[in-house]
C-alpha positions in Angstrom: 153.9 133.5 103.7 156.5 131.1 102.2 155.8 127.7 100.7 158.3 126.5 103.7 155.7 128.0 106.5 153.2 125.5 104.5 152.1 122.2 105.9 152.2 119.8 103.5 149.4 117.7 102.4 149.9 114.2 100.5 146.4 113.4 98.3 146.0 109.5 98.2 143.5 108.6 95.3 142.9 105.6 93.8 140.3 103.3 92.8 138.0 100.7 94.9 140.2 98.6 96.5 143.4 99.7 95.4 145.5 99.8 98.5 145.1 103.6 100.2 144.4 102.3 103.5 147.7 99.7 103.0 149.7 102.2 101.9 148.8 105.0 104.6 149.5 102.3 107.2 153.1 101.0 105.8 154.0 105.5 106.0 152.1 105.8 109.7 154.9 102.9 110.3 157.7 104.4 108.6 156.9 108.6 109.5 160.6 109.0 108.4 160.6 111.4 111.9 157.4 113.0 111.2 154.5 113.6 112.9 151.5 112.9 110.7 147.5 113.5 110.5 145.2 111.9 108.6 142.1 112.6 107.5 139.9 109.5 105.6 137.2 110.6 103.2 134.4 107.6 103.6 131.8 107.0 100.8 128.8 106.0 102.9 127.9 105.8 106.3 130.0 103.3 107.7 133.6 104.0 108.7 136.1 101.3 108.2 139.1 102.6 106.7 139.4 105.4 109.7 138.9 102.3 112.3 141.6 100.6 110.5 144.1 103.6 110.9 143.2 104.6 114.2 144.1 100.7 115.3 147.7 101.8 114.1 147.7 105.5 116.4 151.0 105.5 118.0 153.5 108.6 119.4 154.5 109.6 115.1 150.0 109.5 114.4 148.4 109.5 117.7 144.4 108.9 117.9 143.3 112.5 117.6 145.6 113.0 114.6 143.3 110.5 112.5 139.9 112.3 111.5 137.2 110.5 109.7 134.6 112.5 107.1 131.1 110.2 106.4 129.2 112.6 105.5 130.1 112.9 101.8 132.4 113.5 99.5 135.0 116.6 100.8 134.8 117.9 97.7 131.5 118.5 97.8 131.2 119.6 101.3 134.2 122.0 101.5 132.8 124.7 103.8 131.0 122.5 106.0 133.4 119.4 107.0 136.5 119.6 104.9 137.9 123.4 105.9 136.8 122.9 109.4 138.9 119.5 109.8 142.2 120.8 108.3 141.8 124.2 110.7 141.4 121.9 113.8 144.6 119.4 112.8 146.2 122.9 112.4 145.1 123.9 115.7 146.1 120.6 117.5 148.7 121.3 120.5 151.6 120.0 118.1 151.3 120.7 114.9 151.4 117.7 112.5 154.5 118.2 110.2 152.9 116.5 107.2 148.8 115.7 106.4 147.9 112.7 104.6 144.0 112.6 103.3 143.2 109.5 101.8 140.1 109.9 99.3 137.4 107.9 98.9 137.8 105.2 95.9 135.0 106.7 93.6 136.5 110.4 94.4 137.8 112.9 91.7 140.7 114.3 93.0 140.4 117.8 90.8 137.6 119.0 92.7 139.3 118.6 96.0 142.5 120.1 95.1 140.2 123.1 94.3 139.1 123.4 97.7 143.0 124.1 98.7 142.7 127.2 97.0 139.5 128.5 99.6 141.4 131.8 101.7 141.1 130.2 105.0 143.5 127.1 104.2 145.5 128.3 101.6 148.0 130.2 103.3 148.5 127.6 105.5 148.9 124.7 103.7 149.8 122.8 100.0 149.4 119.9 98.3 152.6 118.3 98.3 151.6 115.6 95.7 148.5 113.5 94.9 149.6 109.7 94.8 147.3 107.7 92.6 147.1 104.0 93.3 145.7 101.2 90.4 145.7 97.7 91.2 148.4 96.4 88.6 146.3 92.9 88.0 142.6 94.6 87.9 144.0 98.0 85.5 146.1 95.2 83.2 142.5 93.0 83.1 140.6 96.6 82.8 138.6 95.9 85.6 138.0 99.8 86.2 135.0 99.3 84.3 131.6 97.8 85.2 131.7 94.6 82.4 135.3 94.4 81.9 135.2 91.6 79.2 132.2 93.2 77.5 134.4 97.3 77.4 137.2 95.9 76.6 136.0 93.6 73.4 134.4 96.8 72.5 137.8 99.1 72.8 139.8 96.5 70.6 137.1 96.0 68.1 136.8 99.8 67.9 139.2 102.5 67.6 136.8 105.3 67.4 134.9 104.5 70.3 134.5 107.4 72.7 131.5 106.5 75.0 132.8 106.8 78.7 131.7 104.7 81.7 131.4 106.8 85.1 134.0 103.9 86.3 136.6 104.8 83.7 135.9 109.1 84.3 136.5 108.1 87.3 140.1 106.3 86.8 141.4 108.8 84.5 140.7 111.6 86.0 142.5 110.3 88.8 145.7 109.3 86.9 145.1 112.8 85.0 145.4 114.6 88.7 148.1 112.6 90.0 151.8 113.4 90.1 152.8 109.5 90.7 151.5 106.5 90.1 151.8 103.7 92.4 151.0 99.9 90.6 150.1 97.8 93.7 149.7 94.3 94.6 152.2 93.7 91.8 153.3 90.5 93.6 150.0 89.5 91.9 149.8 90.6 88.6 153.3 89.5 87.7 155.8 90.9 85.7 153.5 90.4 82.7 150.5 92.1 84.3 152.2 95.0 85.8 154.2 96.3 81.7 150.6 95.8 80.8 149.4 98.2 83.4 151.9 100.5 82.7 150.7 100.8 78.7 147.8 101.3 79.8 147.8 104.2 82.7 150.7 105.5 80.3 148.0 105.5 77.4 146.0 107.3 79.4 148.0 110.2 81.6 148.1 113.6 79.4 151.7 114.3 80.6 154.4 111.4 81.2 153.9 110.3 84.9 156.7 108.5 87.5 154.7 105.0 87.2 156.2 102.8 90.3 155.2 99.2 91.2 154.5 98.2 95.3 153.5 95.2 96.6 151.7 95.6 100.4 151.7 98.7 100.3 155.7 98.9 101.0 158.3 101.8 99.4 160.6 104.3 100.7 158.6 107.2 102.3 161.2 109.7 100.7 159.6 108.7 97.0 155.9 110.1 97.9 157.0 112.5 100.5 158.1 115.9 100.2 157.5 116.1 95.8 156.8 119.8 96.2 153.9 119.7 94.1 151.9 122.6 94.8 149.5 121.1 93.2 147.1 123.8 94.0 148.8 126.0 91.8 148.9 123.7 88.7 145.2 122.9 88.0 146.1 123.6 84.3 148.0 120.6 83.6 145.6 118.2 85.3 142.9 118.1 83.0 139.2 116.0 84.2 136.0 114.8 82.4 134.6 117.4 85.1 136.4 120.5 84.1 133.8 123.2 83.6 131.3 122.0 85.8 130.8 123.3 89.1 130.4 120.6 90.6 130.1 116.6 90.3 127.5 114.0 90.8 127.9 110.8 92.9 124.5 109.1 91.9 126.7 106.5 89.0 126.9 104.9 93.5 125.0 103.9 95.5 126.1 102.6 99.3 124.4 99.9 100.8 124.6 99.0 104.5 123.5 95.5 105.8 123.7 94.6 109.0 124.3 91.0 109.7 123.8 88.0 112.8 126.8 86.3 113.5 128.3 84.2 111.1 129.4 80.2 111.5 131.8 80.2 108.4 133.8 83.1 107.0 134.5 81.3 103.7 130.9 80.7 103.1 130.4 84.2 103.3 133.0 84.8 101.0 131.4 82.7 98.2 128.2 84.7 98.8 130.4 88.1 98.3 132.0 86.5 95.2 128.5 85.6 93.6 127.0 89.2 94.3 130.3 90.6 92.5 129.2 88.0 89.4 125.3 88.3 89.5 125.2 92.1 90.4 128.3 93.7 89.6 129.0 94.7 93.1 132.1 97.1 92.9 133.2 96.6 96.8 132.4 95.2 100.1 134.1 96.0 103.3 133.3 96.0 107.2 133.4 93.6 110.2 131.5 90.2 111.2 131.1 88.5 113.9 131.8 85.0 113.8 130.0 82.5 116.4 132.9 81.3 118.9 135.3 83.6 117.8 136.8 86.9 120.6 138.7 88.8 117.5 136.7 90.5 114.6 136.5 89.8 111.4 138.0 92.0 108.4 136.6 92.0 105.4 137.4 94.0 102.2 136.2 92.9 98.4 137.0 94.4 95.0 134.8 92.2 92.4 135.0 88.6 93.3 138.3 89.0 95.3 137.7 88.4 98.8 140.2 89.2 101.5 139.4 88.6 105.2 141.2 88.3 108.2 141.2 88.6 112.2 142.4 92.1 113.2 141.6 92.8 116.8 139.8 91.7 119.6 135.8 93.1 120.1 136.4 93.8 123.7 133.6 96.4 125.2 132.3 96.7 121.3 129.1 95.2 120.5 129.6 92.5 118.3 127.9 93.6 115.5 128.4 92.6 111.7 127.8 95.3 109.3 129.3 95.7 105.6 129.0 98.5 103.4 127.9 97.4 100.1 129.4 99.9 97.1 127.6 99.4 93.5 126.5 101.2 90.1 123.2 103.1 90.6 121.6 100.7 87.9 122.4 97.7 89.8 121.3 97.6 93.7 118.8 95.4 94.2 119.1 95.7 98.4 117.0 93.0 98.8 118.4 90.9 96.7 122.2 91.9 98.4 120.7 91.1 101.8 119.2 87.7 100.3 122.4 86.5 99.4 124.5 87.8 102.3 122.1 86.2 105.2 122.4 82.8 103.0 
């Protein structure tokens, strides 16, 4: 079977907070004549990302064409949610012409393109290209890693240094898989900020990499489309911290979910958020509240101590319930102490 019988599948990876979700919706708006599918790859229990893409379904990415995994890292569950879920978006009445999977933010991107070599898939489809998406302000600050003033005093004061967190494996072994790199929010990091980012992914990357910058997500479909990657087929030249080993731990994370009452004031909450990112290095917070007096649902999505949040759609027939999922280092949830702080 030729590579033209293939569907093509675009691999979205970046870290925490670094736009996928954006990003997917700006393409589901501009399918360029395609008809898409996506499938979101959750860490935890709590889906918000898929519930953000499914509120932008339409004819080019109807409903059924968005498919959210929860149970894990696809990576790690290959033969029991991730082969199953490409067969049945290859089984769908019409076909999608192109797959987007967007990863989740502490993913490695290696052991996923892996799985597109398993018999039942890979005659069907191929990796088109993996997209890799930094945030230009956090990657020029170097706020990949857990104590970003502390790593970074420690990388200028020492040349030799070698020691590794899991946060920066985790960053460059995505920008080591990736076939572009996509600087976002560079309306915020500024001219300044984003040539820093660049030295510093450029630093990193074992081959030289197409290094674009993207503000809200926003850039011609035709630049991440159809690459032609077949990335499958070119493991060699994508080297990660993990090659070797069969497989790849997830326990540097853990996920917390709190459920919440209704809230009076959203910025209050959003100073609490900001303190939990200071006092215990929370990497992310995301999910919906329910604020007293209010019919729409509120949005929320941290990285560190920036907080974004914003009405997207009304609760309707959906229990108004407040839930976030709470994403942090293994050595620093304290649940009680996250739960203190977000109830006030």
């Amino acid at each position: 079977m030729s590579d033209l019988s293939k569907i093509p599948v675009t691999v979205v990876t970046g870290f925490l907070g670094s736009g996928k979700t954006t990003l997917i919706r700006h393409l589901m708006q501009n399918p360029q004549g395609k008809r898409l599918a996506i499938l979101v790859n959750e860490f935890g229990t709590v889906g918000v990302d898929g519930e953000i893409l499914k509120s932008c379904a339409d004819e080019n990415c109807p409903d059924e064409n968005i498919v959210e995994l929860a149970n894990g890292c696809i990576c790690c569950t290959v033969a029991d949610d991730f082969i199953p879920t490409i067969e049945a978006l290859m089984a769908l009445p019409t076909k999608p012409d192109h797959i987007l999977i967007e990863t989740s933010g502490l993913a490695l991107p290696k052991p996923l393109l892996k799985a597109f070599e398993w018999p039942a898939i890979r005659s069907k489809i191929t990796v088109d290209g993996v997209i890799a998406l930094a945030d230009a302000e956090a990657v020029a600050a170097g706020r990949f890693a857990p104590d970003e003033a502390a790593v970074q005093a420690q990388r200028e004061a020492d040349d030799s240094l070698d020691h590794e967190t899991p946060l920066s494996e985790v960053f460059e072994d995505q920008i080591s898989c990736a076939d572009i790199i996509l600087l976002t929010k560079a309306d915020l990091a500024g001219e300044a900020g984003v040539e820093a980012a660049r030295k510093i992914i450029a630093a990193e990357a074992p081959r030289p990499l197409p290094t674009l910058a993207i503000s809200e997500g926003e850039i011609d479909p035709r630049t991440i489309l159809g690459l032609g990657a077949a990335a499958e087929d070119d493991l060699d030249s994508r080297p990660s911290h993990h090659d070797g080993h069969h497989d790849h731990e997830h326990d540097d994370f853990d996920t917390v979910v709190i459920e919440l009452d209704e809230i009076e004031d959203p910025e209050a909450l959003s100073a609490a958020i900001q303190r939990l990112a200071r006092e215990q290095n929370i990497l992310r917070v995301k999910g919906h509240i329910a604020v007293s007096g209010k019919p729409m649902r509120l949005l929320v999505q941290a990285v560190g101590e920036r907080v974004r949040h914003q009405y997207d759609r009304p609760w309707g027939d959906t229990p108004r319930a407040s839930r976030l999922v709470v994403i942090a280092e293994h050595d620093h949830v304290d649940e009680a102490a996250i739960r203190a702080t977000l109830q006030g």
